[in-house]
C-alpha angles and dihedrals in degrees: 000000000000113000088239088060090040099052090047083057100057096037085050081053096047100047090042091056083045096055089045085235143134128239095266132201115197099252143041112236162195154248123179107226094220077070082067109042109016109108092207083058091056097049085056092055098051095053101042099041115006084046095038103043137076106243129185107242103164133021105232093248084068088072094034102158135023108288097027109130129185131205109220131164122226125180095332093315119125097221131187121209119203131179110209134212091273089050089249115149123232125185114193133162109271101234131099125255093221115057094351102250122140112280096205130045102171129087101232134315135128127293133134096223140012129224113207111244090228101052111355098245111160137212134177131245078262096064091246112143100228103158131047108163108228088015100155094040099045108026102028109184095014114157106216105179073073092068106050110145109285111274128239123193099262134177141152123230135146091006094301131111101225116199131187115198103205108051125053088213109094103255126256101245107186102056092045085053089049106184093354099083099082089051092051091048087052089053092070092209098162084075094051123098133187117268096181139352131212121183123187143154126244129205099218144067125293098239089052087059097051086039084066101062106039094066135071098197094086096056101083091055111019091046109036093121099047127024104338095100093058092053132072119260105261093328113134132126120225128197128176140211131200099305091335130098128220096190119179118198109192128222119212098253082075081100087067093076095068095074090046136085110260085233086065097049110115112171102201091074096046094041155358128266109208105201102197096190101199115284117007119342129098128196105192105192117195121153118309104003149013142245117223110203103196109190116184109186119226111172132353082266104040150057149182126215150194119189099181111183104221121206141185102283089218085053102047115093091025107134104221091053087048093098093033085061094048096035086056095043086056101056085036086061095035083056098043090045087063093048098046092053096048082052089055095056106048088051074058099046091049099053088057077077096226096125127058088183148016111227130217120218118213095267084044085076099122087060098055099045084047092055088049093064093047085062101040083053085047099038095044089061088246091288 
């Protein structure tokens, strides 16, 4: 974030705490609740956005050496991510050429080529067949350079390995970020490491769960227990680019900053900067480290996760931040429990079939501007 656009932030918050007022978009709206629990919904969805659109899968410390592969899956697509002898990433579809099982069982590890558990055909960490037992009696004449392991569209960028399911070209990731690149590359996430990994799985639809993040409203009540009194009552900022979100939800030590110098302002320690990278990951920046929400969609009710804690990687294993790290990931977890099950209730309280609609209130802008963008990529067709 470039200190111009940081010290705007924290001038929009004050004045907005001064003003005893809410961040306000011009209109109260809508969201039909078929757009939450109807399965034919959801198949649109996958195929014009989890299918269309780059999407971080893995951090780049994942595949930390030549050889290091990764299973992910990305809109239904079983995928395989490999990292080569010249440290170049691949993405392909997990499944072998031959009879169609899945090549890879394991979750990750380091090998330089992969047999495949039905037949032993073999393929490198380039996606090149180079083994078929009993080829010249059983396949004569075969051409393997025409079976390499299926394609995805894979780059690495930001410290991220971005992957678009329905093109075999890397994705251009820039344009597809708008105005959020230089903020990522500010981020310096390539020297980040995980600290700790959760995964779980949510009963509820992946938009409730995005819904969840990009509002302060809830704070004061959802999370009394936990984080809400350190935050301000219902005071957060909210931008959008393109199809992404930069949402700042403001502590209460914000005030601080009025008896300070504006060339001593850092937000991060007076706030947190929520990154909603279009459609379904989260980067959550506090002090001295981030939060990665990785949400992969499985069906209109349901959804996996993956909430990482990254860390400096200079600071990881540091004895004495050990605890620090543990002791964040935790309160990262307790906070994102509350909020999943109040996801959970609310995928059971649609399908009762008393609501036709949620409604967003003037200071629920972000949710709303966030569910825009799911229907122009729908109804885009995804183009």
């Amino acid at each position: 974030m470039q200190r111009e656009t940081e010290t705007k932030l924290v001038r929009e918050l004050l004045d907005l705490h001064a003003n005893k007022s809410a961040y306000l978009v011009d209109d109260v709206s809508s969201e039909p609740v078929a757009h939450y629990v109807d399965p034919a919904r959801f198949d649109a969805e996958r195929q014009t956005i989890f299918a269309a659109t780059p999407q971080p899968l893995a951090h780049t410390s994942e595949l930390p050496e030549s050889g290091s592969f990764l299973r992910r899956t990305l809109a239904g697509l079983p995928l395989l991510l490999t990292r080569d002898a010249d440290g170049d990433v691949h993405a392909f579809i997990n499944v072998c050429r031959h009879r169609g099982t899945r090549l890879v069982d394991d979750k990750n590890g380091c090998k330089r080529r992969f047999s495949c558990p039905y037949h032993a055909w073999t393929w490198d960490n380039r996606g090149q067949l180079i083994g078929i037992p009993h080829e010249q009696q059983g396949f004569p004449g075969i051409d393997k350079s025409q079976l390499g392991l299926h394609r995805v569209g894979g780059v690495e960028r930001y410290g991220w390995v971005w992957v678009q399911a329905n093109t075999s070209e890397p994705p251009d990731i820039d344009p597809f970020l708008v105005g959020l690149s230089g903020d990522l590359e500010a981020l310096h996430a390539d020297e980040y490491r995980i600290a700790h990994c959760d995964e779980l799985e949510v009963a509820a639809n992946w938009k409730l769960i995005v819904e969840g993040g990009i509002e302060a409203y809830h704070f004061r009540v959802a999370h009394r227990d936990t984080i809400g009194p350190f935050f301000m009552d219902n005071l957060s900022t909210f931008e959008q680019f393109g199809s992404h979100l930069r949402s700042v939800l403001a502590r209460r030590s914000l005030t601080e900053l009025r008896e300070q110098p504006q060339s001593q302002w850092r937000l991060r320690d007076h706030a947190q900067v929520l990154y909603s990278v279009f459609p379904t990951n989260q980067y959550l920046v506090q002090s001295d480290h981030f939060a990665w929400i990785q949400l992969e969609p499985i069906a209109a009710n349901r959804s996996q996760l993956r909430i990482l804690t990254m860390v400096p990687g200079s600071r990881r294993d540091a004895p004495g931040d050990l605890a620090h790290w543990q002791k964040n990931h935790t309160i990262t977890m307790d906070t994102l429990a509350e909020d999943f099950a109040i996801g959970e209730s609310i995928q059971s309280g649609l399908s009762s079939g008393v609501n036709a609609s949620l409604t967003f209130g003037r200071f629920e802008g972000a949710l709303a501007a966030f569910n825009q963008c799911v229907a122009d990529h729908v109804d885009s067709g995804g183009a």
